[in-house]
N, C-alpha and C positions, 0 to 999 in steps of 0.2 A: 701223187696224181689221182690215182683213188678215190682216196680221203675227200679229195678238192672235188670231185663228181659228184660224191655221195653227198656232200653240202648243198651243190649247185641244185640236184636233184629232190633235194631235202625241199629248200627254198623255194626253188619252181611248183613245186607241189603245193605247197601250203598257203604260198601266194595266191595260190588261183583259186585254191577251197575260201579262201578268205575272201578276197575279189568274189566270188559266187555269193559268199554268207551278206557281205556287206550291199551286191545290189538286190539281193531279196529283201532285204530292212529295210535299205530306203525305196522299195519298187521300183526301183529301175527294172529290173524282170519284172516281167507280167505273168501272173500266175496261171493265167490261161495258157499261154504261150507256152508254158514250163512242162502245164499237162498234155497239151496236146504233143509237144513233143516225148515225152515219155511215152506216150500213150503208140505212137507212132514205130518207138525204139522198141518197146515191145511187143510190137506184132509183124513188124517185121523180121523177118527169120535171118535174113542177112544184115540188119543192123543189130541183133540181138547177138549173130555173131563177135560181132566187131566188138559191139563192146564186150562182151564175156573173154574176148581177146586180150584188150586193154588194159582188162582187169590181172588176168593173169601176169601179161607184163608187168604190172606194178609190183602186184606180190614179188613177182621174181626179183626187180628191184629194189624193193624194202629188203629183201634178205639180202641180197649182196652186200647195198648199202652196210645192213647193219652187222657182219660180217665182217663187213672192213675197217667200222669204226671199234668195233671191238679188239679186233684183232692188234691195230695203231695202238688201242688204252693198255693192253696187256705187254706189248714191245715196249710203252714208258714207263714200264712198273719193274722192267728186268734188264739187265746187261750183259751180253750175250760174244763170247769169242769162241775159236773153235781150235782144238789140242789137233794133234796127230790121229786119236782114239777118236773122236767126236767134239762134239759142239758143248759147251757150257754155259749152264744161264745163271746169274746171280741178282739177287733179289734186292732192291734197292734198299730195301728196312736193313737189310746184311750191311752195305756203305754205310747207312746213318749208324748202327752199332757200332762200327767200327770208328766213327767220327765224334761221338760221344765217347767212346771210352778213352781214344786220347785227349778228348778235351778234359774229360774227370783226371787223366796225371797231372795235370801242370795246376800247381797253387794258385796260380793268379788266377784261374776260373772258379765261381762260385757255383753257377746253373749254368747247362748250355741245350741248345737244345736244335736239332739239324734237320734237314729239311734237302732231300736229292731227288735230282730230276735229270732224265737223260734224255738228250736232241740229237738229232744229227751230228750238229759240229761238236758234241764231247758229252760231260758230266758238270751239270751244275750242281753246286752243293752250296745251301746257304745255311749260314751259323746266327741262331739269336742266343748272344752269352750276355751271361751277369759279370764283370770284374770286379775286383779288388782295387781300393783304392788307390793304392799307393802303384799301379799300374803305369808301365810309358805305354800307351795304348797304342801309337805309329808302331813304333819295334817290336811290341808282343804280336801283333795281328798281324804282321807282317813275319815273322816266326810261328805263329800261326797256321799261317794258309799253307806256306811252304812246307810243315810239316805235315798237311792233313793231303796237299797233294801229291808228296813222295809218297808216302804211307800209302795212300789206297791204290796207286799204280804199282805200288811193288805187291801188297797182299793179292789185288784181285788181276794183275799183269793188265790194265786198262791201258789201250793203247790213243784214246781220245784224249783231245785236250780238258783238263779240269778245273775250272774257272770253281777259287771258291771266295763266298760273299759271305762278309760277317757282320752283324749288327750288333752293335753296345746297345743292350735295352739299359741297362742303369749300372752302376759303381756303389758298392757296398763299401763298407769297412769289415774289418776281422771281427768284429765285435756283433756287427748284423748277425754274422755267418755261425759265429757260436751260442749265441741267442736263440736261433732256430735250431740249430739241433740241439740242443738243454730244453727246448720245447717237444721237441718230436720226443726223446727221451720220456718226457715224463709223462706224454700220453702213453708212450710204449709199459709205463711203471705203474700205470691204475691199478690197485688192487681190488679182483673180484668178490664180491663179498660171498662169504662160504654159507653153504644154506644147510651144511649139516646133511643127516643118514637119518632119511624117517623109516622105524621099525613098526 
C-alpha cells in the first residue's frame, strides 16, 4: 500500500513539472504572468509562507517515499522467518548457491545457471540449463524442480510456495562438454616463459 502511494505521488509530481515544462515551450504560460506572479509570491509574507510549507512537505514526502521503496527492494533481496531465539534473514544469492550446486550433481546438466525472486505468494526460482543430449527432457525437469523445491524448503525451512521455472537454453553432446574443458585445461597449461636472475 506504500509502495502503491509512493508511485502515485511519484507520478503526480512529475506529471505536473512536466505539464509546467511543456506549456512554457509552447507559451501557453505567458512569461509575464509567470513573473508577476512569482514576484507577487515573494513579497508576500504569507504566501512566501505557504509555499516554504509546501516545500517542506514534499521534502518530507521524497523521504518517506524513498524510504519505502528502498526498504520493498531490500525485503526482495532476502527471506526472512523467525526461530523461538529471533528473526532470520537469508540472502537470495544463498538459494541460487544452493540451486546451482545441486544442478552441478546430476550428469544430465552441462551449465545451469538461477535466478530467485521472492513475492508475496512464495519463492520464484528460475533455471537456465544447458542438457546433455541424450536427455528425456519431460522427466528430467520434472525431477528437477521437485528436487530443487524439497531441497530449499528443508535447508532454509521456507514455508512459501516455491514455483520453480526452467528453461532449456540448448542440448550438447558429451563431446561439446569435454571439448571445453581440454580447452580451459590448456589455457590453465601456458607455460610462462622464465626471464632468468639478472646479477
Amino acid at each position: 500500500m506504500r509502495t502503491a502511494l509512493s508511485v502515485f505521488f511519484y507520478t503526480i509530481l512529475f506529471a505536473f513539472l512536466g505539464t509546467l515544462v511543456i506549456a512554457f515551450a509552447f507559451h501557453i504560460i505567458d512569461i509575464h504572468d509567470l513573473i508577476l506572479l512569482l514576484s507577487r509570491a515573494y513579497e508576500d509574507s504569507y504566501l512566501r509562507f505557504i509555499t516554504g510549507l509546501c516545500g517542506m512537505v514534499l521534502i518530507l514526502l521524497s523521504f518517506a517515499a524513498a524510504q519505502t521503496i528502498t526498504g520493498k527492494i531490500q525485503r526482495e533481496k532476502t527471506i526472512a522467518f523467525s526461530n523461538p531465539n529471533g528473526q532470520v534473514t537469508v540472502t537470495l544469492s544463498a538459494v541460487e548457491d544452493l540451486v546451482k550446486r545441486l544442478a552441478s550433481q546430476m550428469t544430465e546438466i552441462r551449465e545451469a545457471k538461477a535466478d530467485v525472486r521472492a513475492h508475496k505468494k512464495g519463492i520464484d526460482i528460475g533455471m537456465r540449463v544447458v542438457l546433455a543430449r541424450e536427455t528425456n527432457i519431460p522427466d528430467f525437469t520434472l525431477r528437477l524442480q521437485e528436487l530443487i523445491a524439497s531441497r530449499t524448503q528443508d535447508v532454509f525451512g521456507i514455508d512459501e510456495a516455491i514455483t520453480v521455472r526452467i528453461h532449456v537454453a540448448k542440448i550438447v553432446s558429451r563431446e561439446d562438454k569435454s571439448c571445453k574443458k581440454r580447452q580451459e585445461i590448456e589455457k590453465e597449461e601456458i607455460p610462462v616463459p622464465y626471464q632468468g636472475i639478472k646479477i
